[in-house]
Structure formats: structure tokens, C-alpha cells
C-alpha positions as CSV (number, residue, x, y, z in Angstrom):
1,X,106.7,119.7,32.4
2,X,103.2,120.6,32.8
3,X,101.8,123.0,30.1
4,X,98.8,125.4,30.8
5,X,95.6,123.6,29.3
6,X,92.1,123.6,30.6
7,X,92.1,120.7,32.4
8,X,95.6,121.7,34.2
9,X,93.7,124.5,35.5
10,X,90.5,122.6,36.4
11,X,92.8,120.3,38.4
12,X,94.5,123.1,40.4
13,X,91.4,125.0,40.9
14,X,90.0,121.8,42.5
15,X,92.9,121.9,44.9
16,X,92.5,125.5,45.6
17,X,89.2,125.0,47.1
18,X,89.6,122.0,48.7
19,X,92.6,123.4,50.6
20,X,92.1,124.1,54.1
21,X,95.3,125.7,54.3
22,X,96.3,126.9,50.5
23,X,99.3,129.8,50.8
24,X,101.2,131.6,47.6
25,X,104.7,131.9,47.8
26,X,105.9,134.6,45.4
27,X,109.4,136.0,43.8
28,X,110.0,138.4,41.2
29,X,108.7,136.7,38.5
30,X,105.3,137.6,39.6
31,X,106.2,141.2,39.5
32,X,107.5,141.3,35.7
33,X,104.2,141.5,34.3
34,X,104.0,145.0,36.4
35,X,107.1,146.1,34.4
36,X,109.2,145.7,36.9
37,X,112.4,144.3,35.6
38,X,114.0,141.2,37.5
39,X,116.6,142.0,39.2
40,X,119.0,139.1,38.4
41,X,118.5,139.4,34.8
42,X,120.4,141.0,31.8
43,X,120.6,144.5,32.5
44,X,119.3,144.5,35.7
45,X,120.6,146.0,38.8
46,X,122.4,143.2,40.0
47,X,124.5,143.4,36.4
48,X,125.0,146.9,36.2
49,X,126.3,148.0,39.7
50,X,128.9,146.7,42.5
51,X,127.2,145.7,45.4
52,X,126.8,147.8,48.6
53,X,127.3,144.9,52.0
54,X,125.1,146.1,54.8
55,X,128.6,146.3,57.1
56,X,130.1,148.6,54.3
57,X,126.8,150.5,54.5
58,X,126.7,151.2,58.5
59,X,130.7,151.7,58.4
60,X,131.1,154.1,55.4
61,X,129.4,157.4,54.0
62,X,131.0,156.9,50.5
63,X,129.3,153.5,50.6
64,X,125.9,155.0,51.7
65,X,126.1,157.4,48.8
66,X,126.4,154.8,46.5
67,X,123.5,152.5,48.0
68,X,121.5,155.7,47.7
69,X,122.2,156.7,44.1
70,X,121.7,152.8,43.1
71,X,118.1,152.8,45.6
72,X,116.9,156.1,43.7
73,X,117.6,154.9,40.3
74,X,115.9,151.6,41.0
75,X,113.0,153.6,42.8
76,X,112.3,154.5,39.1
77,X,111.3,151.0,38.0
78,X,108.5,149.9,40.7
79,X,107.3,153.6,42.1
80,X,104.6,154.0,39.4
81,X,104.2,150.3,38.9
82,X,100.7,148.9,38.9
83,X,99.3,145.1,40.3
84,X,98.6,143.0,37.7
85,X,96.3,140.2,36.7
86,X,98.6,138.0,38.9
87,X,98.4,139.9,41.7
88,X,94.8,140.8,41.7
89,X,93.8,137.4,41.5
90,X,96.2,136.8,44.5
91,X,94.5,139.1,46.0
92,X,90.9,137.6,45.7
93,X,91.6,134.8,46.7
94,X,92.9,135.9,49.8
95,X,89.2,138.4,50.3
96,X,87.4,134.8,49.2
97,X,88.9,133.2,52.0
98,X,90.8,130.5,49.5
99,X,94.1,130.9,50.9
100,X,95.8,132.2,54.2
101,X,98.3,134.4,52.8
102,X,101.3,135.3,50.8
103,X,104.9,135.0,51.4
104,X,106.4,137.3,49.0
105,X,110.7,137.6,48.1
106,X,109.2,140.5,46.7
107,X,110.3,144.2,47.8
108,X,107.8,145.7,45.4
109,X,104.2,146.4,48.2
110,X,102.3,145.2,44.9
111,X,100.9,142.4,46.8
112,X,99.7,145.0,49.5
113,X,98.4,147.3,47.0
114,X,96.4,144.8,44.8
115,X,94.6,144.4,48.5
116,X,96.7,141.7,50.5
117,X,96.2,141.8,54.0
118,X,98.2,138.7,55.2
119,X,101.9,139.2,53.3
120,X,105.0,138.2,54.7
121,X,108.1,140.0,53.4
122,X,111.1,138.1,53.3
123,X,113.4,140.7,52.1
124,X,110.9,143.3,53.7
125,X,110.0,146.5,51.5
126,X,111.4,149.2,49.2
127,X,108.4,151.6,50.0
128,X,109.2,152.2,53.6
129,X,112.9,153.8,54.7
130,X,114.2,152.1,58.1
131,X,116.3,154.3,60.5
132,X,119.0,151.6,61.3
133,X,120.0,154.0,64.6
134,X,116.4,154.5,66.0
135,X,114.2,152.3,63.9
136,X,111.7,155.2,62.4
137,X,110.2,154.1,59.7
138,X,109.2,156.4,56.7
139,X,108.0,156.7,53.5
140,X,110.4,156.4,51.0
141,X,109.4,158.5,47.8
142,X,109.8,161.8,49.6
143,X,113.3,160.8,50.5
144,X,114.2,159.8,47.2
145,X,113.1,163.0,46.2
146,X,114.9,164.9,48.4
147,X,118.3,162.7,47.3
148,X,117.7,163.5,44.1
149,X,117.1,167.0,44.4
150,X,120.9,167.7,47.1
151,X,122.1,164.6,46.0
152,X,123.0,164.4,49.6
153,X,121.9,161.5,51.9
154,X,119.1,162.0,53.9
155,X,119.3,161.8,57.4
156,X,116.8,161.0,60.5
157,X,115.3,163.4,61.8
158,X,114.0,161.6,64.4
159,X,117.6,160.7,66.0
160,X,119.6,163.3,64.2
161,X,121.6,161.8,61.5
162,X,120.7,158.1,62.0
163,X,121.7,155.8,59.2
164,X,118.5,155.7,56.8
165,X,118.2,152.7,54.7
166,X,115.2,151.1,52.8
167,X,113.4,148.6,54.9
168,X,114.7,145.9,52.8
169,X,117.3,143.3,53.5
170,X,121.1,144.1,52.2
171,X,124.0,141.6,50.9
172,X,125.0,140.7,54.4
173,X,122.2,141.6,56.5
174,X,119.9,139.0,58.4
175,X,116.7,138.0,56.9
176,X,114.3,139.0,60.2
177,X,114.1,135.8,62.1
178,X,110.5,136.1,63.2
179,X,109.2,136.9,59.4
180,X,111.0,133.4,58.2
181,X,109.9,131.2,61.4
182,X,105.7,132.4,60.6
183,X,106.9,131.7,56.5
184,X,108.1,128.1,57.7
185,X,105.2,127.4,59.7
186,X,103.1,128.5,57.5
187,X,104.3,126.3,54.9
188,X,104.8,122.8,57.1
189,X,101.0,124.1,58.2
190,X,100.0,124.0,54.3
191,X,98.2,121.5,52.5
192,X,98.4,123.6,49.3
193,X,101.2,125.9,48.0
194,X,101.4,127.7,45.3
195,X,105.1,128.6,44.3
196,X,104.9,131.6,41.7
197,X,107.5,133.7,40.1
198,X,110.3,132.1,41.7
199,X,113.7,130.8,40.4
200,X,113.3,128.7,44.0
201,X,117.4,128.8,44.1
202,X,118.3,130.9,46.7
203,X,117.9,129.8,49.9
204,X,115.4,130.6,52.0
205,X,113.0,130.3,49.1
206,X,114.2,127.2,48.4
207,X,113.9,125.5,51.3
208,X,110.0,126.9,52.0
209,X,108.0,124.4,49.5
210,X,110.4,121.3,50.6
211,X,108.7,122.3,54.8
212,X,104.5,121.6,52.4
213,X,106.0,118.5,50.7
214,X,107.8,117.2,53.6
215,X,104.6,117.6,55.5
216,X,102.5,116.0,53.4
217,X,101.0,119.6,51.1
218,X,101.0,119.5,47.8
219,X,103.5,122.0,45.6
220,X,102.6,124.0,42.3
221,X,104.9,125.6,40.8
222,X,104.2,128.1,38.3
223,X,107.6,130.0,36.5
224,X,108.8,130.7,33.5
225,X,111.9,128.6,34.0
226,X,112.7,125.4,35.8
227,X,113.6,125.3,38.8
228,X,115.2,122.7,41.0
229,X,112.3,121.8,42.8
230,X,110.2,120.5,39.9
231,X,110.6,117.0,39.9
232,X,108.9,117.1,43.5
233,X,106.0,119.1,42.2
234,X,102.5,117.9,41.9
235,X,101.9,120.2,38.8
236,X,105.0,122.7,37.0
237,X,103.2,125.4,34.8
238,X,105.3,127.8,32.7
239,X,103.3,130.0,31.2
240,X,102.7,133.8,32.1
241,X,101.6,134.1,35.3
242,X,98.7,136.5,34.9
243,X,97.2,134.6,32.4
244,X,97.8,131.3,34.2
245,X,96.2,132.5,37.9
246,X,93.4,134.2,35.8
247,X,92.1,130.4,33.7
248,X,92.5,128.8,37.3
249,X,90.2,131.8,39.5
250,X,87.9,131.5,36.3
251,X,87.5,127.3,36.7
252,X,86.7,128.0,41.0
253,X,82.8,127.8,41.4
């Protein structure tokens, strides 16, 4: 294991702008700093509630009920959440021209609203609702609202009473095809990637920084934890992630 020292950073930094094709691949680590707790931790919503399958959603109203109440609660956590230092730096370095994108796990939008132009979504976005009938997409804080307030479940109104779900990938549901073929080519494409935030266990997040190694890219990997792909990494950093991104955009000149 790498620590975080000056010269750590100097090294990376020296990669970064050398890299012709440098991308950030990002999980929910990334997104603590923000306040927003990890799902699959302690007390998380993965620990508290049963999950909803996406067949159980489309089949049952009961079970859309209860994705709803769980959705609106966990609204609570990210709506007024803020990019950090780790996302703003992202960010920069995207505007600097340093790296071609980000391939977030992330269901947050920080990445988008810390200025990201080039984001993939994996698990696509709790920010938007997705008719699953007609496939009108919507806001999704007025909907909450309006859940809240009739704790009914909304319905379309584009397609009368269409099935309205976040625009985010459900236990059971597909991960979109075309969003994880541009991720993997991105990454066999990469000479640099920086893997941040991630546990790097579940598949397809595992498999994305074994496509850059495979193909000759180097791999940083920058968590709080270890993760199974560290003993292929050129460099393992675990050390907050804000601070980290900020000592290696402070060594690029």
C-alpha cells in the first residue's frame, strides 16, 4: 500500500499530464465527502430496507409504494448535497483538457453539477424520473414532493398512469448496454485511469480497470479500503479523496 506523500503525488501528477487518454472512474466513495452516506454501509439503505426487484416493481403497486417511500427518504440524503473538493478537481481537469471523462457508479449528478460534461452513468441518475411505459423523463424533486405530500404514487402524465421510476438501474434491471460498451472502450482506449471511491467488487466496476491494464494503461487506485484490484495497481492511495485529488491538481504545472 501506497500512502499519500509528496512525491506519490508528484508521480501521479506526472502521469496525469502525460496521458493522452487519462479517464476517472468513480463509486460512492467519492460522494462521502458530500455527506452522502454509502449505500452499502452500516445504516445505510441497503441495511435498513428489503429490496424492491425491478420485475416486482413493473408487476405490483404495493411494491411501487414501497420503492417510492424508500426513493423519497433516500432523496433526503443527496438533494441538498454539494460537490466537493474531489469532485471539483474532477471537474477541472476535465475544463483543462487533462482527461476525457468520467465513468461514475454514482446516481448522485454531483459530477454534473461540479461542471462535468463527459460523465457516463452506469447506474444512470436519481435526479431525473424515467416513465418505464412511455420513456418521459422528469425531474424528480417535484415528484418526491408530491409523494410526500398524497403519499400516493405519482403517475405519468404524459401516458396516463405509466410506471414512473427514478432513472436509475433496479436489483434486476439491465445496466444500459450502450452506456457500458462507450465505459469499456473508453477504458481499453486509456493510457491512464484513475479508479476513485470504489470498492471495485461488483461487477461491472470491477471488470473496467482490468480492460486499461490489459491494454497496456496504467491503474490508480485511490479508496479508503482495499480492493481486489490492488496488487495490479501502479500506485494504491488511501487517504481521503478530496484531499488526495487536491495535493495531485496542486503538483500539475
Amino acid at each position: 500500500m501506497h500512502c499519500m506523500n509528496s512525491e506519490v503525488a508528484t508521480i501521479i501528477a506526472g502521469w496525469l499530464k502525460k496521458a493522452e487518454n487519462a479517464v476517472v472512474f468513480t463509486g460512492a466513495g467519492v460522494s462521502t465527502e458530500s455527506g452522502i452516506p454509502d449505500f452499502r454501509s452500516p445504516g445505510g439503505v441497503w441495511s435498513k430496507y428489503r429490496t424492491v426487484y425491478y420485475d416486482e416493481f413493473m408487476a405490483s403497486a404495493d411494491a411501487r409504494y414501497e420503492y417510492w417511500r424508500q426513493k423519497a427518504e433516500g432523496h433526503r440524503d443527496f438533494a441538498d448535497a454539494q460537490p466537493n473538493d474531489g469532485h471539483r478537481v474532477i471537474a477541472k481537469w476535465e475544463r483543462d483538457g487533462m482527461i476525457c471523462g468520467v465513468i461514475t457508479q454514482n446516481i448522485d449528478g454531483l459530477h454534473h453539477i461540479a461542471g462535468n460534461q463527459d460523465v457516463l452513468e452506469l447506474h444512470g441518475t436519481a435526479r431525473q424520473i424515467l416513465c418505464q411505459d412511455c420513456g418521459t423523463s422528469s425531474e424528480a424533486a417535484p415528484l418526491i414532493a408530491e409523494f410526500l405530500e398524497t403519499d400516493r404514487v405519482p403517475a405519468c402524465r404524459k401516458c396516463a398512469n405509466g410506471r414512473l421510476k427514478h432513472a436509475t438501474i433496479s436489483f434486476g434491471q439491465a445496466l444500459p448496454m450502450e452506456v457500458l460498451e462507450q465505459a469499456a472502450a473508453w477504458c481499453r482506449e486509456a493510457d491512464l485511469l484513475l479508479a476513485i471511491g470504489s470498492s471495485l467488487v461488483v461487477s461491472p466496476a470491477a471488470d473496467l480497470p482490468m480492460l486499461t491494464k490489459r491494454n497496456g494503461g496504467r491503474l490508480v487506485i485511490i479508496n479508503r479500503d482495499t480492493t481486489p484490484l490492488d496488487v495490479m495497481a501502479d500506485k494504491v492511495i488511501q487517504e481521503s479523496i478530496g484531499a488526495t485529488l487536491s495535493a495531485v491538481d496542486y503538483r500539475i504545472v
